[in-house]
N, C-alpha and C positions, 0 to 999 in steps of 0.2 A: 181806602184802597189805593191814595196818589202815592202809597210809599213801597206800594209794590213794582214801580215802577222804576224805582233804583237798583232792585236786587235783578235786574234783567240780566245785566252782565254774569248772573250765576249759573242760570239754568244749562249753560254745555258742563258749569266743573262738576257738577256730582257722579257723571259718568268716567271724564277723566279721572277721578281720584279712583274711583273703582278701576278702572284699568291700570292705574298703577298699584293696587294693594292686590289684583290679581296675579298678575305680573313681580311683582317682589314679595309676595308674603304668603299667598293662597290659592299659586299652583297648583298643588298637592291635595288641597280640601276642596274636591269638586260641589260637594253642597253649600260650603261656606263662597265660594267664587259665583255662584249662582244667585246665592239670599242676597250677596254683596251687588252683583248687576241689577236685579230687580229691584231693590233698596235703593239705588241710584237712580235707575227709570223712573220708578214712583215720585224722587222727590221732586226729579225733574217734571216729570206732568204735573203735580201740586202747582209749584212755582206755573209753571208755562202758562194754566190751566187760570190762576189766579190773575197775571199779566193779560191775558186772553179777556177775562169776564170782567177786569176791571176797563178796558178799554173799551169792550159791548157796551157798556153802560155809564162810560164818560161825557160828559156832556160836552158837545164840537170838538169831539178828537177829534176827527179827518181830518180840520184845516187846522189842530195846533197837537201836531206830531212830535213825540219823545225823540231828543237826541242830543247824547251826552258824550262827552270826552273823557275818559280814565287816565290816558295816557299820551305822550307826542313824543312824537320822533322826529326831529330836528334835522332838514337837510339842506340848511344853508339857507337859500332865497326864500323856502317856505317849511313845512312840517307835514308831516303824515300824523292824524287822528285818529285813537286806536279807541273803542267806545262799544255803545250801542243806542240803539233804535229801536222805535217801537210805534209803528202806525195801524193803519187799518190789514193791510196785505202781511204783515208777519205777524201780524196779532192772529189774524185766521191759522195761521201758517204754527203759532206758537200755540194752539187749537187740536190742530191735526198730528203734527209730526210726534213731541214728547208718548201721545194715546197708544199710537200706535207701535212706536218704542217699545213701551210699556207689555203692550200685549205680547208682540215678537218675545221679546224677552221671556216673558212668560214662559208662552208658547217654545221656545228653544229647552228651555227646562226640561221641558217634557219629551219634546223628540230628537234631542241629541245621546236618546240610548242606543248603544249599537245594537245590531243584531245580533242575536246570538249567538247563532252559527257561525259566525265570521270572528268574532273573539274571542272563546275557548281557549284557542289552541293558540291564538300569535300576543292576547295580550289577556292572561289571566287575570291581574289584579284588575284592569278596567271590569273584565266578564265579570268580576265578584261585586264589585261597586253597581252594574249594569247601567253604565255610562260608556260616553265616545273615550278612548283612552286618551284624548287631547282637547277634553270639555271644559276644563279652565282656562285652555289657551283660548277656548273658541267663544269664552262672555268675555274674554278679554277683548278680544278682536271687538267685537260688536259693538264693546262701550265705549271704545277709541271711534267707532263707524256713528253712532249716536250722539258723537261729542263733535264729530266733523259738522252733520248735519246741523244740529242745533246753534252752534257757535257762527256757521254763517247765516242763519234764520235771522239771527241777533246784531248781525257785525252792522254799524252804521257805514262803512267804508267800503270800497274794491278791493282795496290790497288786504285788508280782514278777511272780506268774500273769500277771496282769491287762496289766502290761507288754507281755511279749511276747506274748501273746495279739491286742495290736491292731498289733504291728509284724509280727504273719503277715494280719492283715486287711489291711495298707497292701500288703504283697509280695503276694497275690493278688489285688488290682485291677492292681498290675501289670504279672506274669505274665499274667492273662487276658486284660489287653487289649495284651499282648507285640508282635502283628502287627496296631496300630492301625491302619495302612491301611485295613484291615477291618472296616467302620462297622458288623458285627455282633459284631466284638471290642470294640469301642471301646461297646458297651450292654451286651455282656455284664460287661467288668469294674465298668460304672458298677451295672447290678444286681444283680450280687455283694456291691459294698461297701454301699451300698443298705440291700441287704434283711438283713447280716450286721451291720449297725448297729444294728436295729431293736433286735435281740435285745441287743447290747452295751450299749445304753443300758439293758434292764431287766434286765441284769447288773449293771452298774455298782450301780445304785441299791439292788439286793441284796446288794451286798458292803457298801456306806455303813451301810444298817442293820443288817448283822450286825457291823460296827465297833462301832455307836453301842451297840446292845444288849448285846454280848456284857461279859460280866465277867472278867477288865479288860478293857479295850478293845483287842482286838488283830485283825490279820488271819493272824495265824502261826499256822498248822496245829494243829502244837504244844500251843498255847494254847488255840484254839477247840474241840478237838476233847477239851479234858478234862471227866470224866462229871459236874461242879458246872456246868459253862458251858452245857453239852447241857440239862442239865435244867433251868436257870431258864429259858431261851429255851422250853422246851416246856409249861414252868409258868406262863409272861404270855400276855398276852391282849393283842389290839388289837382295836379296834371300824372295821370297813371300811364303809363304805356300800352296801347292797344285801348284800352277805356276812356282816354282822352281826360278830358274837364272832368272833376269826380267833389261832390261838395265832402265837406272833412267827416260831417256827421252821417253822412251813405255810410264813407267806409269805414268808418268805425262800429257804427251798427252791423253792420256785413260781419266784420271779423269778430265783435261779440258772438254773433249771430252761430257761427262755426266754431265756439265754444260749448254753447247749445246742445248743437248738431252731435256733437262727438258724446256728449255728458247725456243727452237725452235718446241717444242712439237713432238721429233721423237718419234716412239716407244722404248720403250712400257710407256714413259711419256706423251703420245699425247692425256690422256684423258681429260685434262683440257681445251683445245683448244673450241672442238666446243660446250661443255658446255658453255663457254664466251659469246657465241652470246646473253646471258641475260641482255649484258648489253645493251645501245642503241647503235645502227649503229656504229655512229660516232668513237666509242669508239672499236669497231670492223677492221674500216678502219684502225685507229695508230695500233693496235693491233699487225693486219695481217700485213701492210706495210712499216707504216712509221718508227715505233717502234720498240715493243718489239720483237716479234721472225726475226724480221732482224737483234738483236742485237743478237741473238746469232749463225747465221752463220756469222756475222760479227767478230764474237770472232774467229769463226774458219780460217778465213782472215787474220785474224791478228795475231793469234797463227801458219801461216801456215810452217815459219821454224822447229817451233817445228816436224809436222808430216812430212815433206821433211827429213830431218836427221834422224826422227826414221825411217821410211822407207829405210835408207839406212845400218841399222842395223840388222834391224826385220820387215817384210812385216807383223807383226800380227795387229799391230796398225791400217797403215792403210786399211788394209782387215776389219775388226773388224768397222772402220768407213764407211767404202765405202760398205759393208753388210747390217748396219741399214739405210745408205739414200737412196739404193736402197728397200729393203723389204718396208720399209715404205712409197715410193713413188705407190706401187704399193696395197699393204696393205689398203692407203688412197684412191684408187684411185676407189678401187671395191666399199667402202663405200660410198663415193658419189654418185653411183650410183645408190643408192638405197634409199635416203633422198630426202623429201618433205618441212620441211624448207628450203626457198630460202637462210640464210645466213648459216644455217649450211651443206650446199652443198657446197658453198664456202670454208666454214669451213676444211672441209675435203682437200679440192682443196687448200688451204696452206700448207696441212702439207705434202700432195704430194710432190708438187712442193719444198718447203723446201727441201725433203728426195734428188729431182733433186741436188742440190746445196749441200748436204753432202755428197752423194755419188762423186761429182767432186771432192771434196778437200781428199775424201777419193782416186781417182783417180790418186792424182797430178795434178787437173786442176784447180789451181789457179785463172789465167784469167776468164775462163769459168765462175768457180764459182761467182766472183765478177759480172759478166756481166751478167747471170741470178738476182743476188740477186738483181742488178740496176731496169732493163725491169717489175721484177716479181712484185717489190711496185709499179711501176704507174698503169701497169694494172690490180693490184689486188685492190688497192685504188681504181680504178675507176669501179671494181665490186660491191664492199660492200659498196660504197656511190651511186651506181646502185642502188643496193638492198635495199640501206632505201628509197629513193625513190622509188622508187615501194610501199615498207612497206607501208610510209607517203600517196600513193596516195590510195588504197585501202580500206585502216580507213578511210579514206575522203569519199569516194562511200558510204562504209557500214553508216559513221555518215549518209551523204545524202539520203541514202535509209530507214535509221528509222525514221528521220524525216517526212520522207513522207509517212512511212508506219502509225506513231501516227497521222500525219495527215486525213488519209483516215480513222484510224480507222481497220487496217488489221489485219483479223482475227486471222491470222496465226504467228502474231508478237509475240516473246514470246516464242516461239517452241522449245524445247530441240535442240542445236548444236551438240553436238557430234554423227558422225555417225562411227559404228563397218563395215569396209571394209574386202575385202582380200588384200588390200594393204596397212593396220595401218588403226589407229584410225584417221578418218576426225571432227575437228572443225570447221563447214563450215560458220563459223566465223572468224577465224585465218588469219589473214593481212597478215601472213608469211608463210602461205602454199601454196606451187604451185599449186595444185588441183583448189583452189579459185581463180585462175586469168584467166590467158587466154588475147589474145586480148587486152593487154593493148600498143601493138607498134601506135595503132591510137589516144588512149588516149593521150598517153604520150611517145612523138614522140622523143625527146631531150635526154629524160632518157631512153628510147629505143632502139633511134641510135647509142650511147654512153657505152650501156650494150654493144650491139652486138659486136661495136669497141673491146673494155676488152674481153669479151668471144673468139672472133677470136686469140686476141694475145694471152690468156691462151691456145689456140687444136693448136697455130703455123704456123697459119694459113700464107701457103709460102710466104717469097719473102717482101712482105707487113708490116705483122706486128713485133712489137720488140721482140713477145715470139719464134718467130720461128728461129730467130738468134742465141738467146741466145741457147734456146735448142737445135739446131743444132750445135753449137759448143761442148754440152755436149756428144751428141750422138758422133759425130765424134772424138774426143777424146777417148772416151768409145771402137770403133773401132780400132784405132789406134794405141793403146795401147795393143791389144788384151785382153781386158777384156769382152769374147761375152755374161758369166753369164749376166754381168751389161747392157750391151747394151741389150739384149733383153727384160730383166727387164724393162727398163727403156722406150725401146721402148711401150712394151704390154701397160706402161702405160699411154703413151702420147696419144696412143688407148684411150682409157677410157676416160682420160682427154678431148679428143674431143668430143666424144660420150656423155656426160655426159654434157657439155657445152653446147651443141647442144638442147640437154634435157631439160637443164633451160632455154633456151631460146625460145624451142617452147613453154613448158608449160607454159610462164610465156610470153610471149610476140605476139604470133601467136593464129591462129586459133581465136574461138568465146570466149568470156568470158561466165565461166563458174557462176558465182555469182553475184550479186547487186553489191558489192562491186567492181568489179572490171569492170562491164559496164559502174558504175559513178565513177569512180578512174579520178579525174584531173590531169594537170600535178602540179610538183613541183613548187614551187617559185625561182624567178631566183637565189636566195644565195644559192640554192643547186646544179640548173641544170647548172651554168656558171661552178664552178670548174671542173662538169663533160666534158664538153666541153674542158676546159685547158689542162685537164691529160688526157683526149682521143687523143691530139698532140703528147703529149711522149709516149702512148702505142703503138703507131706506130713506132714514128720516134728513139726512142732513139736505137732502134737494129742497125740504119745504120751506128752507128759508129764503130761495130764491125764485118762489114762483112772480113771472111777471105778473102787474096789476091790471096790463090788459087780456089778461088769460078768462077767456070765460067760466060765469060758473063761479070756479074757484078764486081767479083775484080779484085782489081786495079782499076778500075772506080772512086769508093768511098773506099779511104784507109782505111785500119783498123787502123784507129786513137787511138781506145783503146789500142791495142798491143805496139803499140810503144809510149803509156801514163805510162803503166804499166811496160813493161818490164825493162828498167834500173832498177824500182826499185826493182827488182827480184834479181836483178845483184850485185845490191845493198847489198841485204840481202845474200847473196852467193847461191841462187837460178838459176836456170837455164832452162829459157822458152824452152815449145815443142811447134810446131808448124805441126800439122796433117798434111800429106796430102792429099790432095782430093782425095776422093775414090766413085764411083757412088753409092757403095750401101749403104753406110749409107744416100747419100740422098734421092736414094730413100727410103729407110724403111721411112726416116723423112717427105718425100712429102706422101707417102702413110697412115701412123698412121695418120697424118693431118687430109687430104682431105678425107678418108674412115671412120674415126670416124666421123667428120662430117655431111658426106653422109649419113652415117649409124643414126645415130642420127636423122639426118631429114626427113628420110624415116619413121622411128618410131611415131617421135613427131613435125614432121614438121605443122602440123594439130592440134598442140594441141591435149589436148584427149576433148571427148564431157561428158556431166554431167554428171557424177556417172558413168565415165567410168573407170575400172582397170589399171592400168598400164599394157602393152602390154609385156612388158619384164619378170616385175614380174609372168604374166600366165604362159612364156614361161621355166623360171627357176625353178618357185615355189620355195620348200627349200631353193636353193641357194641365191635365191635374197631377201630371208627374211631373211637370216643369214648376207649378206650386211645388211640389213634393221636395222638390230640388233645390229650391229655394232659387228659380232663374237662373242658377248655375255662380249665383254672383262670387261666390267663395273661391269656387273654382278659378273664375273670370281674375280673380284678386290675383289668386296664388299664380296663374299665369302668366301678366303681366307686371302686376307692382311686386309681388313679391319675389315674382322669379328676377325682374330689371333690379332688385334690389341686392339679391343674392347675387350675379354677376357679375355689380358694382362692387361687391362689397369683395369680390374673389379677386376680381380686376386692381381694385384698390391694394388688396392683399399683395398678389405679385408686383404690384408698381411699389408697395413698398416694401417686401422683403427682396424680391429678385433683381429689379432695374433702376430707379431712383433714389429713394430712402434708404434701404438696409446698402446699397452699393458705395454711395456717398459717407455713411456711418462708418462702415468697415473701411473706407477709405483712408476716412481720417483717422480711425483707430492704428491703421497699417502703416500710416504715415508718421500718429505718435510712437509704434514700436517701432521703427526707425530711427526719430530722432532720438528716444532713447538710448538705443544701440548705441549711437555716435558721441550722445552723451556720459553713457558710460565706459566708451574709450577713451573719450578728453578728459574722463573723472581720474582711469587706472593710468592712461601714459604720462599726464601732463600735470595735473593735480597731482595725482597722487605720488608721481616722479619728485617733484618740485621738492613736496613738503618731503618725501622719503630723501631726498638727495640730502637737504638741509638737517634731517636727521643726521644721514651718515655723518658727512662733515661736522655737526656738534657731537655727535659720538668719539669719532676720529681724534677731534681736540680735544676732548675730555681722558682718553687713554695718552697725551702728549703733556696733558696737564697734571695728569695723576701721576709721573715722572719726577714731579717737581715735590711732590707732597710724601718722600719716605719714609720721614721720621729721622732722616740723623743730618745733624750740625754740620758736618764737614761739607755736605754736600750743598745745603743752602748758602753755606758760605765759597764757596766753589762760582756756584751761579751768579750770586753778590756782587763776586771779584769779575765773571764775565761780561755781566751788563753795565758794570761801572768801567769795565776795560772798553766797552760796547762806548760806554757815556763818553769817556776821554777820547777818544778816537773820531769820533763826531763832533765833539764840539772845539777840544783843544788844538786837535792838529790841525785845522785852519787854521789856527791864530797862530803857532811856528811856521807854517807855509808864508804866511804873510810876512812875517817876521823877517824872514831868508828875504 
């Protein structure tokens, strides 16, 4: 198994090659562009899958970690290492990410058929194939998005990270703006990349100075992360303006840190997030899980010596991190609460859960953090591939129901959709509003049992599911440590998180259906509902392998295989595992926010609500639950000041440079060159051109005085002969007579 640890560097190209053979060769053959992405995924999880199991069962991997060089690039004093790596954290990571790949992939086969109704008539040949009429471009897309991810899983380096890191920023502007027809697709991708840039630039600028400072100068893991390089970055000082004395390794962790921020969408970058859900589903599911914002508390994973030593210099760092992933778990968590798209509840419900996983590394809980970030992609993939199923079967009703409304001839067909509520605007058309469903656990029993699976693990649901482990290790840490700000924080919001779960589950799955569309909502096709089925195995099962061993009961039972996967390589890094001890009240707070959210939840919306009923919560809040609804208004709050001070600047800048500085100064000079050439081309025609014209005429002149001489008869050469030797005698002889006399 040691020689699968060479072919590490492969597992991003099999998806690259597929996106170039989609992209040059099998655009056109939407089932071959499809066999071709899944053939790649697959090989990819084999390989990952193999690297993964060979590393589970190495003996003392943690402390003697894989890391190779391929390539160097040479920059004079030192080189950049272009390679890969392979320890405990991306071993788990080479675990998670290819599966779920895998299944998306899958899963995209199946539901990037368009609707029907909507193809017909604008894109026949698609209607005929009953695919997206831009479904080879869109496994294109994906496999360049899976090649991003993968390749920085793997990258032993920064400036590798750093690579694919902005070629999954480039694939989800996009994917999200996939169905740009859709001028709210086409702002969503543009605020995506946007605002995920904000953060990349003061990333960037934090890998530069951890370059310039570090000793030797390197970006390789490896390198940086040995305990002489740790401690002089912890032992310099820089002097900030207004922040005064600042040690090097604060602010570099800082400005990592708001690379994070922007890529994992905490606040106050977190508004690009559930704008995304424009794109399709599928594109949602990598997003949230497989992908992109796992790549960036994976950053914080992986950067986590960096915040270990600053913390042992300056607790601002990590206070300042473990501040925004709590406010923002609990921030996202009120806003869910009050959203009626089923994927932008979700939506919200990442960047919650995200904030869980930055506030642990803000903590010191390394472990923790990793093993949330693990559990959090299977059952948050098998939400939002929940949720487009759902989407997909709903459009299927509504198609079903117009069909048979133009067949009866119904009078009522045609009817204005939008209705004005107290609880938002209802499209009682919209496939993605919870209002319109109801009742679909009978329909669509697969995609139903499979939500509820995912939703139990997201509220932690005890004992059973993978999210309650993980979170329970974050909580109990949180305790532990005596951080009770962040424990309660974190608790109120795993509250909500149940409650709110519970929510999308009654409205969207219980009680009576409340529309056509969702009475005739079939189920999915099996390429959708099978992967939900797969990854509802790991939302369960993947938490057993990190129950702690002071867990009653149960540990020791089932070891915590993770802790002692992980820990050498802690040890490794000159890191130094905690290990909580069991304290009854954080579990119970953990069994009670659970099971009481829940509870709570299902007393509410266990029943669904009946047609054109309010939301029960929103009566009870009013204001408050319309400021959730509103999302705090933050968008607006944006558009007001940055974006509006940006657009003034940017008009202001406009007129400074066409109307008063720039274009004045330009035309200036321009007015100044057509000037001098004016003047130029009068010294060209008076004086140039006179000169050489003069000299013409005069060789012309002489040439008509000289052609006199050339007539062709004797007499007259001899005529001339006789004048200029009369010319010659005259000059020369009659001086010497003059002297003579």
């Amino acid at each position: 198994m040691e020689g699968l640890f060479s072919v590490t560097w492969v597992v991003p190209i099999p998806p690259f090659l597929a996106f170039l053979a989609i992209v040059l060769f099998l655009n056109k053959n939407k089932r071959g562009s499809a066999l071709t992405a899944i053939g790649a995924a697959l090989l990819s999880c084999i390989l990952g899958w193999g690297i993964a199991f060979a590393s589970f069962f190495r003996d003392h991997f943690g402390d003697n970690p894989i890391d190779e060089a391929i390539y160097t690039i040479p920059t004079g004093a030192t080189e950049f290492v272009i390679g890969y790596a392979v320890d405990p954290s991306n071993a788990l990571m080479l675990f998670m990410v290819p599966f779920l790949v895998l299944m998306i992939f899958i899963y995209s086969s199946g539901y990037m058929t368009y609707p029907h109704h909507l193809q017909a008539a604008q894109y026949p040949t698609a209607y005929a194939q009953g695919k997206d009429p831009r479904y080879s471009r869109f496994m294109a897309y994906i496999c360049l998005f899976a090649t991003g991810m993968l390749g920085l899983v793997v990258a032993n380096n920064l400036l590798q990270f750093f690579i694919f890191w902005e070629v999954m920023g480039l694939c989800s502007y996009l994917l999200i703006g996939f169905w740009y027809e859709k001028a709210t697709a086409r702002a969503a991708a543009v605020k995506a990349f946007i605002t995920t840039r904000i953060g990349d630039a003061l990333l960037m600028i934090g890998l530069i100075l951890l370059y310039v400072r570090s000793e030797p100068s390197s970006l390789r893991f490896s390198e940086l992360f040995t305990e002489a390089n740790l401690d002089q970055l912890a032992d310099t000082l820089v002097n900030i303006p207004v922040f005064g004395e600042v040690h090097w390794i604060s602010l570099i962790g800082v400005l990592i840190f708001c690379g994070a921020i922007g890529k994992s969408a905490q606040f106050p970058l977190h508004i690009w997030l559930p704008d995304a859900m424009e794109g399709p589903t599928p594109v949602s599911a990598m997003i949230h899980a497989a992908t992109m914002v796992s790549a960036g508390v994976f950053l914080l994973v992986r950067m986590f010596p960096i915040y270990e030593f600053s913390g042992q210099v300056s607790t601002g760092t990590l206070q300042f991190v473990a501040f925004i992933g709590a406010f923002t778990a609990l921030f996202a968590a009120t806003i869910a609460l009050a959203q009626w798209d089923i994927k932008r509840v979700l939506a919200y419900s990442t960047i919650s859960q995200l904030g869980y996983m930055v506030a642990a590394i803000g903590m010191g809980a390394y472990v923790a953090a990793l093993f949330h970030l693990l559990t959090h992609a299977f059952f948050k993939a098998l939400l939002f591939l929940g949720s487009g199923s759902v989407i997909h079967g709903v459009e299927h009703g509504y198609h079903h129901a117009h069909e048979h409304a133009h067949d009866d001839h119904d009078e009522h067909h045609g009817e204005p959709h939008i209705v004005r509520r107290a609880d938002g605007i209802l499209d009682t058309e919209d496939a993605q509003d919870m209002r319109n469903m109801g009742g679909l656990l009978s329909r669509m029993p697969r995609t139903g049992w499979t939500f509820i699976i995912g939703g139990l693990a997201l509220s932690g649901f005890p004992l059973v599911t993978a999210g309650f482990w993980s979170k329970d290790e974050i909580l109990a840490f949180a305790w532990y440590g005596n951080h009770q700000w962040l424990f309660w924080t974190l608790a109120l919001s795993a509250f909500l998180t149940a409650f709110y779960t519970m929510r999308q589950i009654g409205l969207t799955f219980l009680g009576q259906a409340r529309t056509e569309g969702a009475s005739h909502a079939p189920e999915s096709v099996a390429s959708m509902t099978t992967p939900l089925i797969l990854i509802s195995f790991f939302a369960i099962a993947a938490g057993w392998v990190g129950i702690p061993e002071t867990f009653p009961v149960l540990g020791g039972i089932v070891p915590n295989w993770l802790a002692h996967f992980v820990e050498p390589y802690m040890k490794y890094m000159h890191l130094y595992p905690v290990h909580p001890d069991f304290h009854i009240l954080p579990l119970a707070v953990s069994l009670f926010v659970a099971l009481g959210g829940l509870g709570a939840g299902y007393l509410v919306y266990g029943q669904g609500l009946k047609e054109g009923q309010t939301d029960p919560v929103a009566r009870v809040l009013g204001p408050i639950w319309w400021m959730w609804h509103r999302k705090y208004w933050i968008d607006e709050l944006y558009n007001g000041t940055i974006v509006l001070f940006t657009m003034w600047l940017s008009r202001f800048l406009a007129l400074f440079d066409r109307e008063w500085i720039i274009d004045w100064f330009v035309n200036g000079v321009g007015r100044t060159a057509l000037r001098l050439g004016d003047l130029a081309s009068a010294f060209d025609r008076f004086v140039v051109d006179g000169f050489v014209d003069g000299v013409g005429w005069i060789s012309d002149q002489a040439g008509h005085i000289a052609r006199l001489l050339q007539d062709g008869r004797v007499q007259t050469y001899l005529l001339f002969g006789m004048l200029i030797l009369a010319v010659w005698l005259f000059l020369n002889v009659l001086p010497m007579i003059l002297t003579l006399v």
